[in-house]
C-alpha positions in Angstrom: 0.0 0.0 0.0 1.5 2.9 -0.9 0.3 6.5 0.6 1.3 10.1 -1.0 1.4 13.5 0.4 3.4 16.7 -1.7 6.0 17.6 0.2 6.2 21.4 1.6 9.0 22.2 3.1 10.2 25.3 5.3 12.2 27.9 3.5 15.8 28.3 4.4 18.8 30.7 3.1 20.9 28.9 1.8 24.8 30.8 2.8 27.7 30.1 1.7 29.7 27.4 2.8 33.9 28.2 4.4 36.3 28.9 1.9 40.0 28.6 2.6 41.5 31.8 1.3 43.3 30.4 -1.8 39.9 29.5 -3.5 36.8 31.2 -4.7 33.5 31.2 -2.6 31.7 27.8 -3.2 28.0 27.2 -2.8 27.2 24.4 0.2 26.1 21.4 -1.6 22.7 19.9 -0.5 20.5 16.4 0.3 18.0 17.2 -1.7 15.6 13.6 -1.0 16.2 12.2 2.1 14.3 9.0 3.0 13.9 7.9 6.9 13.3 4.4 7.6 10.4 4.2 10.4 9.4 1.1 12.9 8.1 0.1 16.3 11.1 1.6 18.7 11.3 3.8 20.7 14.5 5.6 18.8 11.9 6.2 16.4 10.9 9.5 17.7 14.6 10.9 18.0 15.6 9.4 14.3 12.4 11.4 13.0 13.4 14.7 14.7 17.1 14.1 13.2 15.6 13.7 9.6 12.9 16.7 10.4 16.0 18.8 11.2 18.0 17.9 7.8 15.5 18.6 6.1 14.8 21.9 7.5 18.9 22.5 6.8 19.2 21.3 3.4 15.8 21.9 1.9 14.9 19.0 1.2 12.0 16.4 0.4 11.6 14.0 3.3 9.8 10.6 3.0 9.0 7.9 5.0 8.9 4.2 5.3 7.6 1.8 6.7 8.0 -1.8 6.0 5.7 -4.5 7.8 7.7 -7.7 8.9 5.7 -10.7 8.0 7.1 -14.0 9.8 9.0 -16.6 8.1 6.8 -19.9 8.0 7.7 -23.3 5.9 5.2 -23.7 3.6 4.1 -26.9 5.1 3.6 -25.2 8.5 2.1 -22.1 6.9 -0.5 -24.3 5.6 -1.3 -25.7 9.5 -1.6 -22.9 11.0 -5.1 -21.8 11.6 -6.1 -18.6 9.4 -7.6 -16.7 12.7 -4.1 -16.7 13.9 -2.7 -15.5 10.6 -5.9 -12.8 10.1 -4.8 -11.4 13.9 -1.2 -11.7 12.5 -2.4 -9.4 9.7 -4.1 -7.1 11.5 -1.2 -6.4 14.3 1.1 -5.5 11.5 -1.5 -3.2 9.8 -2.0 -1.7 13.1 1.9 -0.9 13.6 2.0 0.7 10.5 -0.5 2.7 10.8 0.9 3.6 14.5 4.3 4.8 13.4 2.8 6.7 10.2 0.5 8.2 12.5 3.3 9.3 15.1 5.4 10.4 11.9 2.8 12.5 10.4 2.3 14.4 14.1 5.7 14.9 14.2 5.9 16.4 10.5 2.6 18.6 11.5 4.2 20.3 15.0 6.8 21.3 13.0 5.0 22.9 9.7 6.4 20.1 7.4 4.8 17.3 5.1 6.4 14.7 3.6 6.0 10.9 1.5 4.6 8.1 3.8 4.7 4.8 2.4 4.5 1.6 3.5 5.0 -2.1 2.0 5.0 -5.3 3.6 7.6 -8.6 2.8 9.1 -11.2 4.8 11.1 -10.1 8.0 14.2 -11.8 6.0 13.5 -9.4 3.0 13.3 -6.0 4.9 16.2 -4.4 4.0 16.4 -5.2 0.5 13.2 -3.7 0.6 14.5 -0.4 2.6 17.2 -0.9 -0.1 15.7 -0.4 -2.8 13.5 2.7 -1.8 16.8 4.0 -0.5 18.0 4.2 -4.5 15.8 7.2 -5.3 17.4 9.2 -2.4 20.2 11.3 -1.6 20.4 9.7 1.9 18.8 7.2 3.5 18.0 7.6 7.6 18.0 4.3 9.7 18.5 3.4 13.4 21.1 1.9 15.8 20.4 -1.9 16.2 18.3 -2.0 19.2 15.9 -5.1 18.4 13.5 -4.1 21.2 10.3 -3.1 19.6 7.5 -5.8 18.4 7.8 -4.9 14.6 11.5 -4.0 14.8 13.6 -6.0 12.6 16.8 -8.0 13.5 19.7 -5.7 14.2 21.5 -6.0 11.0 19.3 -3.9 9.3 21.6 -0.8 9.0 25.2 -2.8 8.0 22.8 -4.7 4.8 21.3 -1.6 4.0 24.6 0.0 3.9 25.8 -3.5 1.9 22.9 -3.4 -0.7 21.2 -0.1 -1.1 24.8 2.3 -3.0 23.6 4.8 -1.1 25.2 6.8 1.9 23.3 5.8 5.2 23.0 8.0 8.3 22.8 5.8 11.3 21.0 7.5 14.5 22.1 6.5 17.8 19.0 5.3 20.1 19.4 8.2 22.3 19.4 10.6 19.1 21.3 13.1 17.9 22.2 16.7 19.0 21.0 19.8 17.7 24.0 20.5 15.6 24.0 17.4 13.5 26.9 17.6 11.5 28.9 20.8 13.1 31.5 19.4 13.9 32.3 16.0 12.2 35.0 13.4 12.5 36.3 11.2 9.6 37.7 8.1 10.2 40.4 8.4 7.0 42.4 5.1 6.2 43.0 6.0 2.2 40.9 3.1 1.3 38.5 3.2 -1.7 35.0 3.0 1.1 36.3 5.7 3.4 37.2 8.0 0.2 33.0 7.0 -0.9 32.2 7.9 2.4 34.1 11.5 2.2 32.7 12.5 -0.6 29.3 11.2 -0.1 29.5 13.5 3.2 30.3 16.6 1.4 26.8 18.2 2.2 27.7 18.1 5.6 31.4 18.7 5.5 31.2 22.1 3.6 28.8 23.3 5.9 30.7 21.9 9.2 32.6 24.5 11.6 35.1 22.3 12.4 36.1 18.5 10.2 38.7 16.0 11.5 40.3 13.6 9.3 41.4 11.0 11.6 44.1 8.7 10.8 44.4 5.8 13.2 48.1 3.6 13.1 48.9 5.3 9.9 51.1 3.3 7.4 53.7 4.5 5.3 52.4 2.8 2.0 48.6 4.2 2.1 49.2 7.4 4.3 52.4 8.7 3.1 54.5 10.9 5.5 51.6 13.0 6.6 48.6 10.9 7.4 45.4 12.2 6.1 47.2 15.4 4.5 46.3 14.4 1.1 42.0 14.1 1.8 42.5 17.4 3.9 44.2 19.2 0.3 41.0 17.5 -1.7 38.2 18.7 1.1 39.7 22.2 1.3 39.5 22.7 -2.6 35.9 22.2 -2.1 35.8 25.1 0.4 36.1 22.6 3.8 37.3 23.6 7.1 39.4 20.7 8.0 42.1 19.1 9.9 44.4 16.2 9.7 45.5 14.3 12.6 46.6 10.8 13.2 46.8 8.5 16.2 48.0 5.7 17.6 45.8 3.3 18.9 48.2 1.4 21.3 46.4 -0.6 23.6 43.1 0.6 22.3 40.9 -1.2 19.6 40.5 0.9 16.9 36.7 1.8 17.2 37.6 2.4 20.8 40.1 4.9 20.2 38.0 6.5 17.2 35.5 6.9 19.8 37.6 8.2 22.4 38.4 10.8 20.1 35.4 11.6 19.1 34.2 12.5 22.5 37.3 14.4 23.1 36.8 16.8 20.2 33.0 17.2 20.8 31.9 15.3 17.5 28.6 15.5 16.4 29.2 13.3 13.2 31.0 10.4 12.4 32.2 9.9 8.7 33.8 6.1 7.8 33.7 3.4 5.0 32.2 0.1 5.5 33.6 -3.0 3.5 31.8 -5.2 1.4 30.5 -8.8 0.9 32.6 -11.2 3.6 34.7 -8.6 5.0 32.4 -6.4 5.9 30.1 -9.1 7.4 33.8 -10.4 9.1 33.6 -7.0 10.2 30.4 -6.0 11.5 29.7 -9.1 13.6 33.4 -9.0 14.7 35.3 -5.8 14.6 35.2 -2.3 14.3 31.3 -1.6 13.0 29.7 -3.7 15.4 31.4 -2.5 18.0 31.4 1.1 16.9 26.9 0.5 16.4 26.8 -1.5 20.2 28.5 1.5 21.6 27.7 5.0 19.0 27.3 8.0 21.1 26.6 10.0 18.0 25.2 9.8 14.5 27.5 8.0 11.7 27.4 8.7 8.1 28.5 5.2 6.3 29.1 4.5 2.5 29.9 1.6 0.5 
């Protein structure tokens, strides 16, 4: 079922993003369609402020959706199962979604906006191809930190296949939210790979309107990072009028998503900016290593690309 509003959004001056001295004033870039993915949790409300507010910034046409989870069944026990259990199935998930469009539409309403609603419905196992492939037709696509709490919520690897499948940067929200100045002040987590340099650019919405940007190098090597780590990003970002700053770290005894965090709470961050990698290294990854434990313990939003 799909459900349509026009979208009306408030107006906004758009200024002019920094400009390091040596290059003409640049316009900001902008998200221009942002799509928020909406379910049961109670993060719900604080990811739906988040996108409210980027839209706001940026301009731009918001949309929602929300995808009903259907259970798995074997056909031969689908077929046993009596059909008032299944009709009360059916009518649970119908009432969620219209729950969480209702609470998205409130939201959208107190603060003068309107937006897209849709919904669709597919096996729990299908969600985020689903989320996926809505998330094509937008600039960014707004999810939530795994928190598999909720009734209707889907399993916690919702934001690391979206991020696999949809070729689109994704905005994770942490389940406390995010802070007012979503994107001020953003931290990238540089390691001259071909995701992080996706991620980068993919950010540069929110870079060139950022007061202050990090490039973070953690245990620098000689044969990616040359002899000053993260100097060569910090050359391409101030061409396209960013405010930023290289610096690199050792992580010692640290892992590295606990010293990327660390830092990140040192220098205030708002925004974190990093690659994720694909097929069976990334899923080595997320259930192992640096993402899951940087999504189990994410103080602040993170902007992922792959």
């Amino acid at each position: 079922m799909w459900v349509g509003m026009a979208c009306v959004m408030a107006s906004r001056a758009a200024g002019a993003g920094p400009v390091a001295a040596a290059y003409r004033e640049i316009q900001p870039m902008a998200f221009k369609n942002l799509l928020i993915h909406l379910d049961d949790s109670k993060a719900c409300t604080s990811r739906v402020a988040a996108a409210i507010e980027l839209a706001r910034a940026h301009e731009a046409h918001l949309t929602g959706l929300y995808v009903a989870a259907d259970p798995v069944l074997p056909g031969n026990l689908r077929a046993e199962v009596p059909s008032q259990f299944l009709t009360a199935l059916d009518e649970q998930a119908d009432a969620r979604a219209q729950a969480a469009v209702a609470g998205f539409a409130k939201a959208l309403e107190k603060n003068g906006l309107v937006a897209d609603t849709r919904t669709a419905r597919c096996l729990a196992t299908e969600v985020p191809q689903v989320v996926a492939l809505h998330a094509r037709y937008a600039d960014l696509v707004i999810v939530g930190q795994p928190e598999g709490e909720a009734a209707g919520a889907v399993d916690g690897s919702l934001a690391e296949d979206v991020v696999l499948a949809a070729g689109r940067p994704v905005l994770i929200i942490p389940y406390i939210g995010a802070g007012k100045h979503l994107g001020r002040r953003v931290l990238i987590a540089w390691d001259a790979g071909r995701e992080a340099a996706r991620a980068v650019n993919d950010a540069l919405p929110f870079l060139k309107r950022a007061d202050q940007v990090t490039a973070l190098v953690i245990d620098p090597h000689k044969g990616n990072d040359g002899p000053e780590p993260g100097a060569d990003i910090a050359l391409h970002l101030t061409r396209h009028g960013v405010k930023v700053e290289a610096r690199s770290l050792t992580a010692g005894d640290l892992s590295v998503a606990d010293a990327l965090l660390s830092r990140s709470a040192d220098l205030d961050i708002d925004l974190v900016v990093m690659g994720g990698y694909g097929h069976s290294r990334l899923r080595e990854w997320v259930l192992g290593g640096v993402t899951r434990q940087i999504f189990e313990q994410m103080t602040v939003p993170v902007l992922m690309s792959h």
